[in-house]
TISEGU-275210 format. One line per field, with one value per atom (N, C-alpha, C): residue in three letters; atom name; x, y, z. Coordinates in Angstrom, 3 decimals, m for minus. Example, Ala and Ser with C-alpha at 12.3 -4.5 7.8 and 13.67 -1.06 7.14 Angstrom:
aa: (ALA:ALA:ALA:SER:SER:SER)
at: (N:CA:C:N:CA:C)
x: (13.190:12.300:13.200:12.850:13.670:12.900)
y: (m5.690:m4.500:m3.300:m2.250:m1.060:0.030)
z: (7.800:7.800:7.800:7.080:7.140:7.870)
END
This chain:
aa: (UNK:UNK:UNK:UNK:UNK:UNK:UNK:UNK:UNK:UNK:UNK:UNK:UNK:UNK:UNK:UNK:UNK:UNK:UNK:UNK:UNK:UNK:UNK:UNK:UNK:UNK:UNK:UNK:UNK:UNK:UNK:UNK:UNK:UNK:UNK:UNK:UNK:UNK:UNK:UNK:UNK:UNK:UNK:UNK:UNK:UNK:UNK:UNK:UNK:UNK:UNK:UNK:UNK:UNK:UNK:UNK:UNK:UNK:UNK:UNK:UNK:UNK:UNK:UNK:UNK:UNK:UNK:UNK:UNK:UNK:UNK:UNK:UNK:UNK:UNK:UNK:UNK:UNK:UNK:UNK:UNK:UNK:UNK:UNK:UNK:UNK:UNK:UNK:UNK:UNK:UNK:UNK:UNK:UNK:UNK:UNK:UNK:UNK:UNK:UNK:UNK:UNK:UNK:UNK:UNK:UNK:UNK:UNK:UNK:UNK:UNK:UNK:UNK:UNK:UNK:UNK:UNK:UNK:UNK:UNK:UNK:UNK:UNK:UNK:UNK:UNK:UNK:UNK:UNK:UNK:UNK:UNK:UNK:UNK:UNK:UNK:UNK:UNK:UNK:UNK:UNK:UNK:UNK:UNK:UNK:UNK:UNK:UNK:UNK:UNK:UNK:UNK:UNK:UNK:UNK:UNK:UNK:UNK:UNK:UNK:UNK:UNK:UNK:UNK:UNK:UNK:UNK:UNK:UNK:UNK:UNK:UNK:UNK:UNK:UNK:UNK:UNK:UNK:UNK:UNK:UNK:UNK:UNK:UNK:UNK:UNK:UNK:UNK:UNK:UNK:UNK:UNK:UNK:UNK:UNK:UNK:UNK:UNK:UNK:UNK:UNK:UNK:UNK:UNK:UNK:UNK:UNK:UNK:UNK:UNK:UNK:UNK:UNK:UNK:UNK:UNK:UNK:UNK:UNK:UNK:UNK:UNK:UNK:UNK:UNK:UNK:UNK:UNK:UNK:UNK:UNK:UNK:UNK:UNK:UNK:UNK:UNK:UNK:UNK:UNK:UNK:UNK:UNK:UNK:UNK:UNK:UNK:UNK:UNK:UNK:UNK:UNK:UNK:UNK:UNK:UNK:UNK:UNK)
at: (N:CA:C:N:CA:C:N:CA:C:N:CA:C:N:CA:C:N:CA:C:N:CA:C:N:CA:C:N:CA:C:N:CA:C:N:CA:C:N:CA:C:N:CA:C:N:CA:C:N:CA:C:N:CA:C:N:CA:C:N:CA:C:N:CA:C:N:CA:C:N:CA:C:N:CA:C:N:CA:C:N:CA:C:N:CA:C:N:CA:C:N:CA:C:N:CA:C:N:CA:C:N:CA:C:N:CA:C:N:CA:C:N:CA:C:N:CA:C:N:CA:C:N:CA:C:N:CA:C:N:CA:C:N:CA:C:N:CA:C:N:CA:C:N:CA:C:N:CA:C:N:CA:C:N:CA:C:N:CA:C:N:CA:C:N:CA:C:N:CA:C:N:CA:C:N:CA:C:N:CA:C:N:CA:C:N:CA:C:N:CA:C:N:CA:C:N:CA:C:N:CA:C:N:CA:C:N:CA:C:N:CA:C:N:CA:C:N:CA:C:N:CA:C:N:CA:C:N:CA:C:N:CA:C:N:CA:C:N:CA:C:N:CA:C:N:CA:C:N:CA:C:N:CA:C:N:CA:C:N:CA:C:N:CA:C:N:CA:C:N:CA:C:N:CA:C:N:CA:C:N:CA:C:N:CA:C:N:CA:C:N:CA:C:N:CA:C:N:CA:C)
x: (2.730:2.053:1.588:0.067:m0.310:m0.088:m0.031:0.091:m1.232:m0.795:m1.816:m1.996:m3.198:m3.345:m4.365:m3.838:m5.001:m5.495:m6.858:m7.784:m7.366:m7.330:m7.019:m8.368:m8.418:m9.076:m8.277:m8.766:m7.904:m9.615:m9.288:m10.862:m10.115:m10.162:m9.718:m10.497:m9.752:m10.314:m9.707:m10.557:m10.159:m9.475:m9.591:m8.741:m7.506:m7.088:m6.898:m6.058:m5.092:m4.442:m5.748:m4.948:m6.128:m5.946:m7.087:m6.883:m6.757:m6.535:m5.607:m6.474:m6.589:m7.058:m7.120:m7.062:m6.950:m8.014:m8.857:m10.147:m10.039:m9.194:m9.013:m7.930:m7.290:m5.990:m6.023:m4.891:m4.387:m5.592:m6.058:m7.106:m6.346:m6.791:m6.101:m6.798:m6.595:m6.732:m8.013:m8.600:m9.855:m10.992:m10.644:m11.706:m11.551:m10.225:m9.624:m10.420:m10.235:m10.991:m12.681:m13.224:m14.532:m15.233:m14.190:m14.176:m14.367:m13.555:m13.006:m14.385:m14.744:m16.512:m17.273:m17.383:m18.595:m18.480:m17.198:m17.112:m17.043:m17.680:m17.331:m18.466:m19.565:m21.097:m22.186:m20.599:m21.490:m21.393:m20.253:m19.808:m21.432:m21.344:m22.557:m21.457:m22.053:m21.707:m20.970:m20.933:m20.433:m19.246:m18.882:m18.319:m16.516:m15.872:m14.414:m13.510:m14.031:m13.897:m13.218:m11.634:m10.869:m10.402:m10.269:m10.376:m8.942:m7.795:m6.909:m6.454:m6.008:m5.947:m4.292:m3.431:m2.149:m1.674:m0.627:0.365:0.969:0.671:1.452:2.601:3.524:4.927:5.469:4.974:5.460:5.678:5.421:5.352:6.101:6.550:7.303:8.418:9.104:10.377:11.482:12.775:13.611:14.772:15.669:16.455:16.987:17.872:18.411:19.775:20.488:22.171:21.765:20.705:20.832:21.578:22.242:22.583:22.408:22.191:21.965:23.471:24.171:25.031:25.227:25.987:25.320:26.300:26.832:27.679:27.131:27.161:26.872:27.815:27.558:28.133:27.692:29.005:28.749:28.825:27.775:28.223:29.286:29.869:31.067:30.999:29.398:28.913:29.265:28.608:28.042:29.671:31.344:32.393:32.855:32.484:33.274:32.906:31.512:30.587:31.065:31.853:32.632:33.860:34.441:35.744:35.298:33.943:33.643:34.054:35.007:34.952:33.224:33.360:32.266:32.562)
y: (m0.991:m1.679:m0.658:m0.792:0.267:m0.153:0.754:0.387:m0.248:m1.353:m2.165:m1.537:m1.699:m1.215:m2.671:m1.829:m3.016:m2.210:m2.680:m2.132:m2.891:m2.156:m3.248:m2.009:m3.161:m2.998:m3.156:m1.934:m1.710:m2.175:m2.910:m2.973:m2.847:m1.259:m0.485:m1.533:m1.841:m2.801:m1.870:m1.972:m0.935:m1.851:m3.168:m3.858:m4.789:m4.923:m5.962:m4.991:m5.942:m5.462:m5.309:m4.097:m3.939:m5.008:m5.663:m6.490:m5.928:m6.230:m5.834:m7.301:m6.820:m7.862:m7.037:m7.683:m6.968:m7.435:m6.965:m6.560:m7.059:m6.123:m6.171:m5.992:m6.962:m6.702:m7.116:m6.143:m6.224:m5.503:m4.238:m3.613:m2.377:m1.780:0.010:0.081:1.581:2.793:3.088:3.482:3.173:2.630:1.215:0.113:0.083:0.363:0.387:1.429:2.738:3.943:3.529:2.792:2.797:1.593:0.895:m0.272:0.584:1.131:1.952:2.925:3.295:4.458:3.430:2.371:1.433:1.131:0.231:0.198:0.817:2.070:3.295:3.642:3.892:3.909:2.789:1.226:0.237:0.355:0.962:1.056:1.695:1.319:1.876:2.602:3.645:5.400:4.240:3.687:3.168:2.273:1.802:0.771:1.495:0.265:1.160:0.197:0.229:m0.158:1.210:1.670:1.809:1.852:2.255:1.515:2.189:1.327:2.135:1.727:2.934:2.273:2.474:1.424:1.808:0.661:1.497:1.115:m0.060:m1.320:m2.531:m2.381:m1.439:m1.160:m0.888:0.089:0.215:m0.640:m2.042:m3.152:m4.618:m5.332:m6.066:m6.409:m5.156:m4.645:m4.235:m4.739:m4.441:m3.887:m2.727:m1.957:m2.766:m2.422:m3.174:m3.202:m2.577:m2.999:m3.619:m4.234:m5.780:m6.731:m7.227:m8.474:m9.854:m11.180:m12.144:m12.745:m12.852:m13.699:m15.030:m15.842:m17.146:m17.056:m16.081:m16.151:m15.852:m16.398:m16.335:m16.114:m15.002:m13.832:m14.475:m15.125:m14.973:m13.715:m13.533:m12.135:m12.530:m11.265:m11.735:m12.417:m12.423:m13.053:m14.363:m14.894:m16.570:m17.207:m16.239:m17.086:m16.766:m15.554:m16.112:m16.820:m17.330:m18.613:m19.307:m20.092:m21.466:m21.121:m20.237:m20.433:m20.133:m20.031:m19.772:m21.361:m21.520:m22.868:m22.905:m24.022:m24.224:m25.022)
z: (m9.205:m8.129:m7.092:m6.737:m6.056:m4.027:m3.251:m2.074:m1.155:m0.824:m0.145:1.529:2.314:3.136:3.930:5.395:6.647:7.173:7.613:8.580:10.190:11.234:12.162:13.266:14.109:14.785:16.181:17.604:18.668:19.335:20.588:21.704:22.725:23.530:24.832:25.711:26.976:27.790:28.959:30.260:31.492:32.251:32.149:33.668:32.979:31.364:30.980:29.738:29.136:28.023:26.337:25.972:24.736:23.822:23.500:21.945:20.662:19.980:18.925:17.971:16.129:15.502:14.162:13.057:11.586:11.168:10.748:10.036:8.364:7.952:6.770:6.009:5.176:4.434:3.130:2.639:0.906:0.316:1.017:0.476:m0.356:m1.423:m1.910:m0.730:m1.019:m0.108:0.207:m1.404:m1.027:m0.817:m0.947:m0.366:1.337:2.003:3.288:3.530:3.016:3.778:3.739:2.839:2.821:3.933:4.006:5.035:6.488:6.667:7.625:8.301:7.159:7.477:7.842:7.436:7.257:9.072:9.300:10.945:11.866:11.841:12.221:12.610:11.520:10.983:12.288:12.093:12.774:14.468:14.781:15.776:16.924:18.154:18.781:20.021:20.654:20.977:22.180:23.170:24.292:23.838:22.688:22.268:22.435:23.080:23.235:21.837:20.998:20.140:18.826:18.439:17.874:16.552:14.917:13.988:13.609:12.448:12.107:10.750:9.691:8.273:7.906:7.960:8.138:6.582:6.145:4.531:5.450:4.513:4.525:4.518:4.037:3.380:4.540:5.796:6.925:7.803:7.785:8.225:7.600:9.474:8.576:7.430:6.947:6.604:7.144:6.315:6.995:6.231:7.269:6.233:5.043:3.867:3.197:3.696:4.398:5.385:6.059:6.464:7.211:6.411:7.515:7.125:7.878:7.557:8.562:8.955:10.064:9.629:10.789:10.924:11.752:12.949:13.541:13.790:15.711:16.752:17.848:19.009:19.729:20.452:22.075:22.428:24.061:24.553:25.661:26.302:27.559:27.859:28.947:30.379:30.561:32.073:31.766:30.758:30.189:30.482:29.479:29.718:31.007:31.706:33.724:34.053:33.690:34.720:34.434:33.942:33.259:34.700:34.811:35.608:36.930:37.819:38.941:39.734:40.423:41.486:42.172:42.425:43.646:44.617)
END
């Protein structure tokens, strides 16, 4: 199985948080890289417009010593507040 890749797209904004948006996914490498020239090519010289070609595999994974377990952890503030008078 070969490694899948996304195109994502970054739009730098000066007063405001950057947007962020994926272009393209579950591409190889090199349909991603050719994707990648093409928006690049389209891009016009003022545009704060960003492109990035990053491995699916790096994403969304998690070690394999994870474990889930159901088990829920008061922290020590949550049980004094129970014995505070008022």
């Amino acid at each position: 199985m070969s490694a899948k890749y996304l195109v994502i797209e970054q739009i730098k904004l000066n007063t405001f948080n950057d947007i962020w948006s994926v272009k393209y996914f579950d591409q190889s490498y090199d349909n991603a890289f050719s994707k990648l020239v093409a928006l690049e090519t389209l891009k016009s010289k003022d545009d704060n417009k960003v492109y990035y070609v990053v491995n699916q595999k790096h994403l969304w994974c998690k070690p394999n010593e994870w474990t889930i377990n159901n088990e829920i952890k008061k922290p020590a503030q949550e049980t004094n507040q129970e014995e505070l008078p008022f």
